[in-house]
N, C-alpha and C positions, 0 to 999 in steps of 0.2 A: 525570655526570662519568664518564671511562671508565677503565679500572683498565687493568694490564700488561697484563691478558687480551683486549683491544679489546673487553669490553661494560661494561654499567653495572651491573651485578649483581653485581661482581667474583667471580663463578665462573668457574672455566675453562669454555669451551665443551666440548659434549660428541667425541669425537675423532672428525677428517674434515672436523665444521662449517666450514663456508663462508663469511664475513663479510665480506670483501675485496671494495671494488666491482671490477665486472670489464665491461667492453666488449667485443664482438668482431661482427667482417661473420659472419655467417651463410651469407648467400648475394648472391648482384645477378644485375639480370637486366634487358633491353632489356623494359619495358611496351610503348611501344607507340615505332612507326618510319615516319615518313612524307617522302617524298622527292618533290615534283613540277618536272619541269620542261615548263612550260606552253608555252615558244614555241621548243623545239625541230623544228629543227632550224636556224630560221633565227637564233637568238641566238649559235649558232656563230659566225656569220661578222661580229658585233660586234667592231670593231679596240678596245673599248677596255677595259678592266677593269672588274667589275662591282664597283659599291657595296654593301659587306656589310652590317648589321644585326643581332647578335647579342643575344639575349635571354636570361635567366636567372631561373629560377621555383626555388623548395625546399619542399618539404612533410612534414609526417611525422604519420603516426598511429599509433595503438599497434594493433597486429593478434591480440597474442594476450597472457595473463601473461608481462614479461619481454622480451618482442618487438616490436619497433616498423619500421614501415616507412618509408625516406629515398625521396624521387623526387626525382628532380636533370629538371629540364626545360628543354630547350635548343632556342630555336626560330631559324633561321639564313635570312634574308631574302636574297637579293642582286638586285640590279638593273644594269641597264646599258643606258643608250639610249632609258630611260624604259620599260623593259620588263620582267618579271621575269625573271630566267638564271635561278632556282632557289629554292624553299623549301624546306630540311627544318625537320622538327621530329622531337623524340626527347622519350620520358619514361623515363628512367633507374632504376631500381629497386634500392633493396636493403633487407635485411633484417639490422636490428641487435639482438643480443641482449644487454641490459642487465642486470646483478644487483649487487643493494646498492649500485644508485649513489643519492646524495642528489637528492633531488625539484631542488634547486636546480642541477644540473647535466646534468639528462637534456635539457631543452631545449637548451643551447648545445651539448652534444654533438651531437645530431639537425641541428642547422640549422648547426650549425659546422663538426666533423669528419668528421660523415657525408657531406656531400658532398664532402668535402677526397680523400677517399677511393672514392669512387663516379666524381670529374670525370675522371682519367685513362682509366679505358674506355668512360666517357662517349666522351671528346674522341675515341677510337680510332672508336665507331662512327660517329658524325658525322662525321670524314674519311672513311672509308671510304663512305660514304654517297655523300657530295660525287663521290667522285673516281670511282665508279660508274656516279655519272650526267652522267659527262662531262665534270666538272671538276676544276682541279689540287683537291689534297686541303687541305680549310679546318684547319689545324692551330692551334688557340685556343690566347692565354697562358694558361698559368698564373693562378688567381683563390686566393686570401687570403678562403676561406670565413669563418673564424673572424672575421676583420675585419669582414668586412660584417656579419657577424651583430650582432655589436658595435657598429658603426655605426648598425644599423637600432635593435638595445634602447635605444639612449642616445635615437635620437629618437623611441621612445614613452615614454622615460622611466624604462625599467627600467635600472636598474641592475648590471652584474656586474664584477666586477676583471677584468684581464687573467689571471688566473690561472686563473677561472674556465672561461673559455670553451675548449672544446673538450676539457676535463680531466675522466674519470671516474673 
């Protein structure tokens, strides 16, 4: 049971101490960036718009005490005429540093918030990417990380409240 002092020993902590979970990006950073377009130059002259395919991958490991690594993967298909106008792919990087968060909140945080927070310069590089190699710029909605994640635990079975998720 925890005392006005926030531990279970009801001593004051010693002065400074740190107890409070705490979240915060680190760093991020493009891993890895790959753009082909294979049937240039004559895919230009396709009158019709090409069919997208967007994919979405989340990973995290822990990289060091405290620090853990988000990859946001984003792999973007498009076709037109039965041919491909364009592949990229991106694997999105960042670096989360975690302290006194509960074991049962570091997962949804990784796979929830972290990417919530990672998909905006995600989505910047991925446009940029696009509109580099010649096409208007792919600007993706908005995605409801914490949902999915939520979506995906309920159909293994784990359970977390909505309160949970993406909360340190």
């Amino acid at each position: 049971m925890m005392d006005e002092f926030g531990n279970a020993g009801g001593e004051p902590l010693a002065n400074g101490a740190d107890t409070a979970p705490a979240a915060g990006l680190i760093s991020q950073y493009v891993k890895d960036l790959s753009f082909e377009n294979p049937n240039a130059p004559a895919i230009y002259q396709e009158p019709q718009a090409p069919e997208i395919n967007v994919q979405f991958d989340i990973g995290a490991a822990q990289v060091a005490d405290e620090v853990h690594e988000v990859t946001l993967k984003i792999d973007v298909r498009a076709t037109t005429g039965g041919k491909t106008a364009f592949i990229a792919e991106l694997s999105y990087g960042g670096l989360f540093g975690l302290r006194n968060v509960p074991a049962e909140h570091v997962q949804p945080f990784l796979l929830g918030e972290g990417p919530r927070l990672l998909f905006p310069f995600a989505r910047r590089v991925v446009a940029d990417a696009i509109r580099d190699g010649g096409f208007p710029p792919l600007l993706l909605e908005p995605i409801d990380f914490n949902a999915l994640f939520l979506q995906q635990a309920q159909a293994q079975g784990v359970s977390f409240g909505a309160e949970d998720a993406g909360q340190a």
